[in-house]
C-alpha beads as a LAMMPS data file, in Angstrom:
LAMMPS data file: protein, C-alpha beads

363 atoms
362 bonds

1 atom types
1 bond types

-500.0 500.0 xlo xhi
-500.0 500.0 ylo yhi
-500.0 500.0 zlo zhi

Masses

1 110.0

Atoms # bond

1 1 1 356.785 196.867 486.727
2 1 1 360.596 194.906 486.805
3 1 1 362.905 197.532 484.875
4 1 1 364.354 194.934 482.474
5 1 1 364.299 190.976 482.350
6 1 1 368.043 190.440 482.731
7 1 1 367.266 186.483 482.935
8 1 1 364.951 186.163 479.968
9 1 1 368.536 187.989 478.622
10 1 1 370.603 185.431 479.740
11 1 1 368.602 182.843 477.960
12 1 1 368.956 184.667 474.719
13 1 1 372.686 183.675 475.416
14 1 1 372.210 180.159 476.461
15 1 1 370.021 179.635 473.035
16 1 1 372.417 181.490 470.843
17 1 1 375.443 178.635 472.148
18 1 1 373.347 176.057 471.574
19 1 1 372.911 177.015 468.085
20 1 1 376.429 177.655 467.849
21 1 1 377.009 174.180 468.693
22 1 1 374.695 172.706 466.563
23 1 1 376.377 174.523 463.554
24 1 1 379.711 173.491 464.900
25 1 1 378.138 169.673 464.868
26 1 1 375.840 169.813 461.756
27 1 1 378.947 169.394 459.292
28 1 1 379.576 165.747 461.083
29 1 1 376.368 164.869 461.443
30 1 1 376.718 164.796 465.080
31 1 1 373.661 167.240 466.166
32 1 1 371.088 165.013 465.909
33 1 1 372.527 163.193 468.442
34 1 1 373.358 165.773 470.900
35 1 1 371.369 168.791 470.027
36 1 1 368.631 167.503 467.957
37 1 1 366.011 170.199 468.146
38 1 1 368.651 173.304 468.533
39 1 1 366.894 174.823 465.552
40 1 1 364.021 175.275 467.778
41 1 1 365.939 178.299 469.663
42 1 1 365.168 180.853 467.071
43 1 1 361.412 180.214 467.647
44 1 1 362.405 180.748 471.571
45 1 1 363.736 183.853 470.403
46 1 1 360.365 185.275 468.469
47 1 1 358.822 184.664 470.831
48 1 1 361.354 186.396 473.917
49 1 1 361.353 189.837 471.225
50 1 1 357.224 189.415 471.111
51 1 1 357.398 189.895 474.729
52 1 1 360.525 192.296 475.266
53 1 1 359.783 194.777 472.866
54 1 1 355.873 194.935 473.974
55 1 1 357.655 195.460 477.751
56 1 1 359.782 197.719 476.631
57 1 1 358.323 199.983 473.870
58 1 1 354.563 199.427 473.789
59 1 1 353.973 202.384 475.203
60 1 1 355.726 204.249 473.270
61 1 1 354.793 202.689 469.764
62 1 1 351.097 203.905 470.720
63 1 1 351.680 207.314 471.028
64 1 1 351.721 207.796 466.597
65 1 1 353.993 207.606 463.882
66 1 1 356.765 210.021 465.176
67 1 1 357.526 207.654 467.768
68 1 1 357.394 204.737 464.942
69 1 1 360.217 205.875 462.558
70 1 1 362.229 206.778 465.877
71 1 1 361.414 203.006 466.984
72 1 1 362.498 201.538 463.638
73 1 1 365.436 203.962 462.827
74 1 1 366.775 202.678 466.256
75 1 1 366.214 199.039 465.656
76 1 1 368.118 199.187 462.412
77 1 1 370.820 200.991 464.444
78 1 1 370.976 197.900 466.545
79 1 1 370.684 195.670 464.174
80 1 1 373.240 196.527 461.089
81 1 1 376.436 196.812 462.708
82 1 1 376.925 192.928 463.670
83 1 1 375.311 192.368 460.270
84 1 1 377.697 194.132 458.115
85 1 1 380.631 192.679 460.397
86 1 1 379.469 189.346 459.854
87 1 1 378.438 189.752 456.441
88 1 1 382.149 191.375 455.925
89 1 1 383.809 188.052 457.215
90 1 1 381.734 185.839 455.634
91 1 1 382.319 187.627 451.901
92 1 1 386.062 187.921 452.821
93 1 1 386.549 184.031 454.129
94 1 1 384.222 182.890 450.864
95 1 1 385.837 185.133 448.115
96 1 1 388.928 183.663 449.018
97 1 1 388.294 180.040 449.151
98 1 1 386.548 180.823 445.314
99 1 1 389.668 182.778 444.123
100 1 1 392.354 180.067 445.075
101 1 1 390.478 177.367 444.036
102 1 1 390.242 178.654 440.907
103 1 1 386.530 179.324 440.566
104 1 1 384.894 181.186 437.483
105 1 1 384.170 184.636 437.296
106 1 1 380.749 183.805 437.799
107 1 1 380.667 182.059 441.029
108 1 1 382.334 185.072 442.304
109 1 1 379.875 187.560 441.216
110 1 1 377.318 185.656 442.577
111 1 1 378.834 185.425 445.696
112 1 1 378.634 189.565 444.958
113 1 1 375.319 189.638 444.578
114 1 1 374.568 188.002 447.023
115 1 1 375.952 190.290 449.769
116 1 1 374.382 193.031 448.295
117 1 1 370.743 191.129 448.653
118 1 1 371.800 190.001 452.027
119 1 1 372.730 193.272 453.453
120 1 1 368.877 194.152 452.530
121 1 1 367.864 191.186 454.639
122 1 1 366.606 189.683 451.348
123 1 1 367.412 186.142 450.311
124 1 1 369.592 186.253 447.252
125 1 1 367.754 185.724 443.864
126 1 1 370.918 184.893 441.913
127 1 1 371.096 181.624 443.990
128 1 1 368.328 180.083 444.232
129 1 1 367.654 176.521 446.323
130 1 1 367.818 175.824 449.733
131 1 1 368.499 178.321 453.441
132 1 1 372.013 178.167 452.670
133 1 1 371.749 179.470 448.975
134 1 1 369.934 181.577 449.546
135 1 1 371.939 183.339 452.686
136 1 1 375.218 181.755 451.447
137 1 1 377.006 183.875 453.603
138 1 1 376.111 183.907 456.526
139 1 1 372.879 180.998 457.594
140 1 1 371.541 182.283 460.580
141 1 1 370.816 185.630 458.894
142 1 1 367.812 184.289 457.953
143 1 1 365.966 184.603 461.047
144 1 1 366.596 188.771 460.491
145 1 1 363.931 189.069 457.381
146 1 1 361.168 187.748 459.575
147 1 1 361.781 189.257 462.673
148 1 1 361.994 192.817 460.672
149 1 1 359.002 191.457 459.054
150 1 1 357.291 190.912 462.782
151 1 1 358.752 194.306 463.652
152 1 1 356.874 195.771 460.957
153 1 1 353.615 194.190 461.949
154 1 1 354.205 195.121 465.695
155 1 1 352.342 198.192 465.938
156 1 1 349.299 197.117 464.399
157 1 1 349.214 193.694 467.009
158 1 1 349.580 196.014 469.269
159 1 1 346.379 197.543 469.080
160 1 1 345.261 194.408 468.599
161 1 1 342.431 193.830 471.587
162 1 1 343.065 190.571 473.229
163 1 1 340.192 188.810 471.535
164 1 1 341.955 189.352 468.245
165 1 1 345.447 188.983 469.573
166 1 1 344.450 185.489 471.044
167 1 1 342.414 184.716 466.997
168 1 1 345.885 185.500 465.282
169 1 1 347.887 183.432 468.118
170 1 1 345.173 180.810 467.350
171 1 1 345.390 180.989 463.888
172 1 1 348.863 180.762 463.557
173 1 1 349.502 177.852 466.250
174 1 1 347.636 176.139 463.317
175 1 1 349.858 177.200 460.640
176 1 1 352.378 175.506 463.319
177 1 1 350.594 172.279 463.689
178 1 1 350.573 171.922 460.267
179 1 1 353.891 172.763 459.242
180 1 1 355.121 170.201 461.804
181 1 1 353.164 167.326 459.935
182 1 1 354.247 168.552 456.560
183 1 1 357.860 167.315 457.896
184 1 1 361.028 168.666 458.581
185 1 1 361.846 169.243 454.874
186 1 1 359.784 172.375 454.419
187 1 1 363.044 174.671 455.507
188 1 1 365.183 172.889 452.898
189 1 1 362.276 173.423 449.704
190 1 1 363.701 175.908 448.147
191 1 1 363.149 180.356 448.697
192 1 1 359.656 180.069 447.870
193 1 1 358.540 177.344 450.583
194 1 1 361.463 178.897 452.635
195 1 1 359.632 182.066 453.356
196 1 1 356.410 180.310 453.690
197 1 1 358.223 178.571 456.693
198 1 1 359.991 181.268 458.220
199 1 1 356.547 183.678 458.120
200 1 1 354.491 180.802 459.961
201 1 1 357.536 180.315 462.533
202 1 1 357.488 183.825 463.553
203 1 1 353.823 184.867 463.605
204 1 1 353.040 182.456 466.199
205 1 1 355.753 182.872 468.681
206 1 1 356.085 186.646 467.968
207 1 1 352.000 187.987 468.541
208 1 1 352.014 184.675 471.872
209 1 1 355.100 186.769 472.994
210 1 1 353.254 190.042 472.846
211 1 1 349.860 187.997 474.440
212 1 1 351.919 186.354 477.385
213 1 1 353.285 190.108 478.221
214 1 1 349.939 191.436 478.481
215 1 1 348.995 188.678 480.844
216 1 1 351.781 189.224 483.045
217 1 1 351.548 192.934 483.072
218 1 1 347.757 192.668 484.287
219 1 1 348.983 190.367 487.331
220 1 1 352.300 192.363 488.031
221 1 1 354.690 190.635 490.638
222 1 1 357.926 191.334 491.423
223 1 1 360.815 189.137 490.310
224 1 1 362.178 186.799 493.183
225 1 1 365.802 186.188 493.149
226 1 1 367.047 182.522 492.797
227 1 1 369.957 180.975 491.454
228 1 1 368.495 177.404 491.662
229 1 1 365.881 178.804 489.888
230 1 1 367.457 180.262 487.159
231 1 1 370.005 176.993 486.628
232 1 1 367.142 174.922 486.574
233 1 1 365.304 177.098 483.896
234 1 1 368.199 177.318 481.650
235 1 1 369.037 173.964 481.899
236 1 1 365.736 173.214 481.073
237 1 1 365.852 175.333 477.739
238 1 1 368.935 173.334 476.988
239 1 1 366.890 170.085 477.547
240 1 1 363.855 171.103 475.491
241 1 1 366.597 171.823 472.772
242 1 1 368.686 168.509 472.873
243 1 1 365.987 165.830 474.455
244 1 1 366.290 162.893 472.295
245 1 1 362.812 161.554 470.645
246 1 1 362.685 158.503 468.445
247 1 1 361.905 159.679 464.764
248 1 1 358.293 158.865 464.527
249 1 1 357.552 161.505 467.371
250 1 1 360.133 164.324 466.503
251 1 1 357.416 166.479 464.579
252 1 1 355.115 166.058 467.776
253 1 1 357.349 166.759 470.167
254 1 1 358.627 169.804 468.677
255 1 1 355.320 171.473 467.511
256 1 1 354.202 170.812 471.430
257 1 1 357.660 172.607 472.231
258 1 1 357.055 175.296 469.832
259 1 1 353.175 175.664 470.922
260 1 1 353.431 175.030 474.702
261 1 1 357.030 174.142 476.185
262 1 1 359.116 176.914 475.240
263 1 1 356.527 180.267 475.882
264 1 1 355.543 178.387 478.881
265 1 1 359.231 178.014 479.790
266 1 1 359.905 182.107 479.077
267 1 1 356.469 183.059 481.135
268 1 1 358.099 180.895 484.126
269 1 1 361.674 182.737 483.690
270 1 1 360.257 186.323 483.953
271 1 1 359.185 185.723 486.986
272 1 1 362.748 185.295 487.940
273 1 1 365.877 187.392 488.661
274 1 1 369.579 186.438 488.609
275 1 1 371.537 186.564 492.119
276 1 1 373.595 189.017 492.498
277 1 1 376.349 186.915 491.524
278 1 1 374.787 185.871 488.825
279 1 1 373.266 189.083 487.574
280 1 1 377.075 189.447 485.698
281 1 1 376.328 186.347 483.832
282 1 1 373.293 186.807 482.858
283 1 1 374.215 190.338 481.719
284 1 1 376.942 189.024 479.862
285 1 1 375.187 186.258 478.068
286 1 1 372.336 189.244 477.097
287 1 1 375.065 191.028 475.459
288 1 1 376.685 188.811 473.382
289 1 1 373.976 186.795 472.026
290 1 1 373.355 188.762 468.907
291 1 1 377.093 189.210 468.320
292 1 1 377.506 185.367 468.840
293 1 1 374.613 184.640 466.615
294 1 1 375.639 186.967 463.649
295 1 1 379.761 186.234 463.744
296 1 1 379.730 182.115 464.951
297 1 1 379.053 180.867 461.073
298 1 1 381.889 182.309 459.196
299 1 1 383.941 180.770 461.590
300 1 1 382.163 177.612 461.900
301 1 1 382.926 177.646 457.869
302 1 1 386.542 177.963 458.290
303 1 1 387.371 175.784 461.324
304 1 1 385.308 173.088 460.042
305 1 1 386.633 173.374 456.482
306 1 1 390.070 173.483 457.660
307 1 1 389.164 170.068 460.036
308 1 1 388.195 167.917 456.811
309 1 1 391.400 169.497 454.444
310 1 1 393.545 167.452 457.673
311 1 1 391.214 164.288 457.470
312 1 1 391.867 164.992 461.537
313 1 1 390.998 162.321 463.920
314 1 1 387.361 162.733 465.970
315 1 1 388.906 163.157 468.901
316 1 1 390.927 166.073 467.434
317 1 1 387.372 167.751 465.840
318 1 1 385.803 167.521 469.510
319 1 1 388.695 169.532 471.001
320 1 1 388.817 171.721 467.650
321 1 1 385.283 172.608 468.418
322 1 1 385.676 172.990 471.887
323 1 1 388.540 175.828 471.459
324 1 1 386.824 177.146 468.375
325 1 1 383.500 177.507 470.724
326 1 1 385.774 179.533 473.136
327 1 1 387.031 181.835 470.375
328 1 1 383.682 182.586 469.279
329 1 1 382.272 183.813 472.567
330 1 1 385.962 186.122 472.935
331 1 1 384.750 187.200 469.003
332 1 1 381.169 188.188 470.071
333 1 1 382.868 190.207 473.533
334 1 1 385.054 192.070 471.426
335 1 1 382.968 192.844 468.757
336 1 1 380.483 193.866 471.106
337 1 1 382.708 196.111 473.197
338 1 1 384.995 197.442 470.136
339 1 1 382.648 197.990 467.378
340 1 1 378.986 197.185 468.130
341 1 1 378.766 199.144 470.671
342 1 1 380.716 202.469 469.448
343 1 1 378.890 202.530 466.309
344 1 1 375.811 202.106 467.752
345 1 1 377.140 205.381 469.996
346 1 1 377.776 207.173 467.054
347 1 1 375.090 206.032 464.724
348 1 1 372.869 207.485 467.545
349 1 1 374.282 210.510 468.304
350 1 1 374.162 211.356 464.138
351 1 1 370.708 211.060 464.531
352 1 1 370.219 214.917 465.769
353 1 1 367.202 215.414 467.931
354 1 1 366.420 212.196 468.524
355 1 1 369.198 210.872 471.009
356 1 1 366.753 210.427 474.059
357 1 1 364.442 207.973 471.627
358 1 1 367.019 206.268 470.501
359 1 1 369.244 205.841 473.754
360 1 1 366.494 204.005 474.639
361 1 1 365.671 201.801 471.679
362 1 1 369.095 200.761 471.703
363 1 1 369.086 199.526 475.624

Bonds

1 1 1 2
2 1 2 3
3 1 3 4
4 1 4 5
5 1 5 6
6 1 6 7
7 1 7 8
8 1 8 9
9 1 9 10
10 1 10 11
11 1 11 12
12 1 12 13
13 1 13 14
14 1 14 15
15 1 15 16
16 1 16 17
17 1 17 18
18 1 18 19
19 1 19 20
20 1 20 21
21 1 21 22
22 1 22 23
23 1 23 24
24 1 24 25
25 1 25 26
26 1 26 27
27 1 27 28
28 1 28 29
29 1 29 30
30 1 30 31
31 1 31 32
32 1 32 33
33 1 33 34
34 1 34 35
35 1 35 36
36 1 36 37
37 1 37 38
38 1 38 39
39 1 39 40
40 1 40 41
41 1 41 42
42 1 42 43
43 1 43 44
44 1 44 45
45 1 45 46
46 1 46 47
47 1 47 48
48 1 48 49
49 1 49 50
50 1 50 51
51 1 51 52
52 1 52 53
53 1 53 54
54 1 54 55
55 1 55 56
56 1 56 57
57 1 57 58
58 1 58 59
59 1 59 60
60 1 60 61
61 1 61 62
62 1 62 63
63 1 63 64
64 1 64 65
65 1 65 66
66 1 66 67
67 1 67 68
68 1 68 69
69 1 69 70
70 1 70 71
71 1 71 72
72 1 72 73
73 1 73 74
74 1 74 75
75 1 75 76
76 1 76 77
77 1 77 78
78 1 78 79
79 1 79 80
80 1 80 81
81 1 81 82
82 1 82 83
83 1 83 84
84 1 84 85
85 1 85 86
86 1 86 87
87 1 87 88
88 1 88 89
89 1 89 90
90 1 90 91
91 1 91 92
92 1 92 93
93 1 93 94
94 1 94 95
95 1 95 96
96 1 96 97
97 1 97 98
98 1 98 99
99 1 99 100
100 1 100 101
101 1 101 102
102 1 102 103
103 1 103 104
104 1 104 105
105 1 105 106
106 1 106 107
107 1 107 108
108 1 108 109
109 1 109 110
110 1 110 111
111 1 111 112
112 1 112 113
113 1 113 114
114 1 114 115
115 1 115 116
116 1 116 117
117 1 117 118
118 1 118 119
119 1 119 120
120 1 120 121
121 1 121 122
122 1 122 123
123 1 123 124
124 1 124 125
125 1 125 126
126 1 126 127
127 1 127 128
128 1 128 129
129 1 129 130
130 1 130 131
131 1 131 132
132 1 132 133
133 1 133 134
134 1 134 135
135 1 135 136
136 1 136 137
137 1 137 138
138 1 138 139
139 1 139 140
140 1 140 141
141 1 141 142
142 1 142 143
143 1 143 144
144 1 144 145
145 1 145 146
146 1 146 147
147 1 147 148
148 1 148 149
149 1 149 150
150 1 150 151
151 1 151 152
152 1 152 153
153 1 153 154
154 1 154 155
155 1 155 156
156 1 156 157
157 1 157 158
158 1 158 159
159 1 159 160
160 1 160 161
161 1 161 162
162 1 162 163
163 1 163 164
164 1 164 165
165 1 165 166
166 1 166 167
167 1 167 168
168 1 168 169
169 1 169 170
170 1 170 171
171 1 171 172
172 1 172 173
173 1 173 174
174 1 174 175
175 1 175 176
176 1 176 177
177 1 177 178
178 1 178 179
179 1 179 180
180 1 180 181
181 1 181 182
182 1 182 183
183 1 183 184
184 1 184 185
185 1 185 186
186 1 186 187
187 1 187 188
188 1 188 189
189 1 189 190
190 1 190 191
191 1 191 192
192 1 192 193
193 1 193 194
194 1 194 195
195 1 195 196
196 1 196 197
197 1 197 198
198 1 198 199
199 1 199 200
200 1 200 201
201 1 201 202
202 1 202 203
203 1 203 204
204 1 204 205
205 1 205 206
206 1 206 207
207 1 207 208
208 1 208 209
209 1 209 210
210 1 210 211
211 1 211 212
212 1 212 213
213 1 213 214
214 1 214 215
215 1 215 216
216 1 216 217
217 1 217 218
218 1 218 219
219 1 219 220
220 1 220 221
221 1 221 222
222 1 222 223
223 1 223 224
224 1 224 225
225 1 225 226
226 1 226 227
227 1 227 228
228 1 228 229
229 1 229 230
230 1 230 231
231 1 231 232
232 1 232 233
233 1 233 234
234 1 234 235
235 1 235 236
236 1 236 237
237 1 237 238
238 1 238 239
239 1 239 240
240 1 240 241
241 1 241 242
242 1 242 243
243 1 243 244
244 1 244 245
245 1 245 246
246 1 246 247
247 1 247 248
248 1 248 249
249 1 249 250
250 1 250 251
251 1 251 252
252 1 252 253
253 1 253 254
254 1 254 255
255 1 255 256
256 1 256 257
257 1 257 258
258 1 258 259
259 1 259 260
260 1 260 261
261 1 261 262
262 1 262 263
263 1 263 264
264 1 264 265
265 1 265 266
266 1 266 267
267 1 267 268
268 1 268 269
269 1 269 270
270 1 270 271
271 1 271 272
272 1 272 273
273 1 273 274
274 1 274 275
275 1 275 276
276 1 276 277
277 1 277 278
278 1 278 279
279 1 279 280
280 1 280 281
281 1 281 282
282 1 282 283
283 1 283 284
284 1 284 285
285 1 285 286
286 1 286 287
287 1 287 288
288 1 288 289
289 1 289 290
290 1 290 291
291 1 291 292
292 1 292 293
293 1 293 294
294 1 294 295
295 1 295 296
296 1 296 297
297 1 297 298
298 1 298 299
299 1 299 300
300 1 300 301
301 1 301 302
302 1 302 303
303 1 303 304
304 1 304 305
305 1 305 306
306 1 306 307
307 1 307 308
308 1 308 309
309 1 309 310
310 1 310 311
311 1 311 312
312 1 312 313
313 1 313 314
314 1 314 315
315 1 315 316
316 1 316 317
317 1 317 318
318 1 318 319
319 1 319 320
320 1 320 321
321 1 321 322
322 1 322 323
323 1 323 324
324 1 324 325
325 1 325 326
326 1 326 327
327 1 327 328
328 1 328 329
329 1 329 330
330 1 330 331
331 1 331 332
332 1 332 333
333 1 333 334
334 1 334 335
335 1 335 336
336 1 336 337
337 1 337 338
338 1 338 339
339 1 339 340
340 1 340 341
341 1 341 342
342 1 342 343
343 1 343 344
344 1 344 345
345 1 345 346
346 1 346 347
347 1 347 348
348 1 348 349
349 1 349 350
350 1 350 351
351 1 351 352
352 1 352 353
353 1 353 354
354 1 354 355
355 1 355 356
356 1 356 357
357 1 357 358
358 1 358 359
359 1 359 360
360 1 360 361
361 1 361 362
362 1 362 363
């Protein structure tokens, strides 16, 4: 069995820039013309943890419930410390746009309470509307209650037969079909049809994730090396994300690429390996991704914020976003390498007697 997907890795990356971008765009209005379905890469990533984790700690999640709080204690380990730094940017950059603009005391302690609900992964009940009320913060944090939620549930789909695996991946491909013909507004209906939304997007791609691994494992081959191959499969990702469909077919085209395009697209790319000149990349891009994808919107805030306060030209936002894209990826390197990374060290050493466990959780 291949040690570690260090491709499927690398695509993590690639996804988490294009949803960079499309946060750097969304402000203009300009993603739906260049990266239309780039919301569609946090359903990629469901499904990439259904099948990472299984790879990586199914064994070990089967042996009983020592092994469980070891397994969750070391997922929250690698988990919290890019999600206090970003919610720590985000508060700081917010509280002081509120306090010299002269907002009232009660915007501010919202804004409070808000962290405090958000550092619990929970959408904040003092603002309620929309995804970005209720994570005012920081957006993308979303995606963190559900997969905690589908790391919860993946013991128990884990001794899940394959009968009843492929009934729940059945099940909730239908949930999928019909949230795509309900429309794209379901995200934007407020908490309640919020976290109806986000529980049907991960169920599917999360227990197919854990299905496809279990395929692969009972046909093992060994990863071929290719460079064309893994260009052509990460450009592909990017062109699944930002392939331009005429309005009446978006919701088909991207329930197909939710159902079919993008697991088939991951069970294709772990049968690959990166070069050996490539294997630096792809390492790279694996490493940053969750540092990219928790600091990039606290900065998108500010640098696009700061753009419309200049009334700047577009040519000026293009290269403003191009150097602001730049900075985010040096962020997510030095976060990684200066903080994530040490706490994570210490965090796990604290945890006496179970360094081994957790060494490995946090690989």
């Amino acid at each position: 069995m291949d040690r570690r997907y260090e491709f499927l890795d690398g695509l993590r990356g690639v996804a988490a820039i294009v949803v960079m971008l499309m946060h750097f765009l969304s402000p203009l209005g300009w993603e739906a013309g260049i990266v239309p379905h780039a919301h569609l890469a946090v359903d990629f990533f469901f499904c990439l943890s259904g099948f990472v984790l299984t790879h990586a700690y199914g064994g070990m999640l089967a042996s009983g419930r020592p092994m469980l709080r070891r397994f969750y204690l070391g997922r929250a380990i690698r988990l919290y410390p890019m999600l206090v730094l970003g919610l720590a940017i985000g508060t700081a950059s917010l509280l002081t746009k509120l306090i010299l603009g002269g907002s009232e005391r009660q915007e501010v302690m919202n804004l409070l309470y808000a962290m405090l609900t958000n550092l619990l992964l929970l959408p904040s009940p003092f603002l309620l509307g929309a995804q970005a009320d209720a994570w005012p913060i920081n957006v993308p944090q979303w995606s963190l209650l559900f997969e905690s939620i589908a790391l919860l549930a993946l013991p128990w789909l884990l001794r899940l037969g394959d009968r009843l695996l492929m009934v729940v991946v059945v099940a909730t491909g239908a949930a999928i079909v019909a949230h795509g013909v309900a429309g794209p507004g379901v995200m934007d209906g407020g908490i309640g049809a919020l976290l109806a939304a986000g529980m049907i997007r991960v169920a599917y791609p999360f227990s197919l994730g854990i299905l496809l691994h279990r395929l692969r494992a009972r046909r093992p081959r060994r990863q071929s090396a290719s460079g064309a191959r893994c260009a052509g499969l990460a450009g592909l990702l990017v062109v699944v994300l930002s392939l331009p469909v005429p309005q009446p077919f978006i919701w088909f085209y991207e329930v197909g690429a939710v159902l079919v395009l993008l697991p088939g697209l991951l069970l294709l790319a772990a049968s690959v390996a990166p070069t050996v000149r490539l294997r630096p990349l792809a390492i790279w891009l694996g490493a940053i991704s969750y540092p990219l994808y928790m600091l990039h919107y606290p900065v998108v805030r500010m640098v696009m914020g700061s753009l419309r306060r200049l009334d700047a030209p577009a040519w000026q936002y293009g290269l403003a976003i191009g150097v602001a894209m730049a900075g985010c990826l040096w962020l997510a390197w030095i976060a990684l390498r200066r903080i994530d990374e040490p706490v994570r060290r210490w965090l796990t050493r604290r945890c006496a007697g179970e360094a081994a466990t957790l060494a490995k959780v946090n690989a």
